[in-house]
TORKOL-4160 file (C-alpha; in steps of 0.2 Angstrom, whole numbers, padded with zeros to 4 digits, m for minus):
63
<pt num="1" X="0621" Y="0840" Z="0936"/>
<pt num="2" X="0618" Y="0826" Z="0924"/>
<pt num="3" X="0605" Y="0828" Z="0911"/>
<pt num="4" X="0603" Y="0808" Z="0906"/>
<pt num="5" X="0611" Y="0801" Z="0920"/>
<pt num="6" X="0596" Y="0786" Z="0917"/>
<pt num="7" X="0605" Y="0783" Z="0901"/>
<pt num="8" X="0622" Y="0772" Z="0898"/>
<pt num="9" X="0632" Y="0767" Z="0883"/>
<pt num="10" X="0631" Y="0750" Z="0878"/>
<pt num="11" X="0643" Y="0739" Z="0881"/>
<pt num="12" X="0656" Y="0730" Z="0866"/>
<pt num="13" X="0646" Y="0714" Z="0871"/>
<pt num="14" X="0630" Y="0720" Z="0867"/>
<pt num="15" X="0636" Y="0727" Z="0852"/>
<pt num="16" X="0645" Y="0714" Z="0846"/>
<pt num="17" X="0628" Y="0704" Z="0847"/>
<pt num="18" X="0619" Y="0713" Z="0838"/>
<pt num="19" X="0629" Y="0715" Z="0823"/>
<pt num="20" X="0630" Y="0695" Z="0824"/>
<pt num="21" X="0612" Y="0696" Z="0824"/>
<pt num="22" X="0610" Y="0709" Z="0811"/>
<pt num="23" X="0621" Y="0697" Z="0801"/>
<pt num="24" X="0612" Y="0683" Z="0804"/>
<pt num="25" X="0595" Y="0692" Z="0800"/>
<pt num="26" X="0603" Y="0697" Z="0782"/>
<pt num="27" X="0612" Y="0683" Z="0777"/>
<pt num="28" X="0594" Y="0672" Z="0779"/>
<pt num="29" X="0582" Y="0686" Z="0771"/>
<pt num="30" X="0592" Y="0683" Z="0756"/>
<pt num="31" X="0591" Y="0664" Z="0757"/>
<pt num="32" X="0575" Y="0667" Z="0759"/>
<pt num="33" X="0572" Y="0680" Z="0745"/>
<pt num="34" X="0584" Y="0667" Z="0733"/>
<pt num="35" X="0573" Y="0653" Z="0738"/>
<pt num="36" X="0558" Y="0662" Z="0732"/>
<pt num="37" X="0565" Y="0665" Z="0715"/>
<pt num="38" X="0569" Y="0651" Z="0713"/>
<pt num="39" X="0552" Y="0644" Z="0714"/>
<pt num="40" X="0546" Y="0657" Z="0702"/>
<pt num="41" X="0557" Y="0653" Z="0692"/>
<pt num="42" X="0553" Y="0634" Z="0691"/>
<pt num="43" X="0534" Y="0638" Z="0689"/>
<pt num="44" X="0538" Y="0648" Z="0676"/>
<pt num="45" X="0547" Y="0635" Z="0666"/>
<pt num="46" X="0533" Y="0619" Z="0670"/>
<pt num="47" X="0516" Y="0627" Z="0667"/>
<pt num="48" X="0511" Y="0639" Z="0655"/>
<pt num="49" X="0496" Y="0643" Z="0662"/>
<pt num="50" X="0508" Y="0650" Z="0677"/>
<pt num="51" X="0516" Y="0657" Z="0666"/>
<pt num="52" X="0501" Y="0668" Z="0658"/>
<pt num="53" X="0494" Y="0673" Z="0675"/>
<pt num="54" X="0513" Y="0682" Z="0682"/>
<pt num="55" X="0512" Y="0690" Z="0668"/>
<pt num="56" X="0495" Y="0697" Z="0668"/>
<pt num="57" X="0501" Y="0704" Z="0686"/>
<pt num="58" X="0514" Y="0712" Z="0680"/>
<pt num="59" X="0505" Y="0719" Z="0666"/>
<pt num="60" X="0492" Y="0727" Z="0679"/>
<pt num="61" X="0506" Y="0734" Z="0689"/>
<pt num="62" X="0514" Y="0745" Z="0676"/>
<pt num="63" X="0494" Y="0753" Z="0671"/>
């Protein structure tokens, strides 16, 4: 007698897709995270007061 006869193995499509998907997923949460950065980045370097406020976050953080 089966015990998880409800249960089946997925198939090489379904796995294939997902691992396109997974791909896909990564490739744009690092765009995204590059993106992001960037803009720091670029506010940083046009306005100092920007500038003064990041770094009074990051000062709170390491208290």
């Amino acid at each position: 007698m089966k015990k998880n006869g409800a249960r089946r193995k997925p198939s090489t499509g379904a796995k294939i897709f997902l691992a396109v998907v997974t791909c896909l997923n990564l490739m744009l949460t690092l765009a995204l995270a590059i993106l992001r950065r960037v803009e720091v980045i670029h506010a940083i370097e046009g306005d100092e007061d920007v500038k003064v406020l990041l770094t009074s976050a990051a000062a709170k953080k390491g208290e």
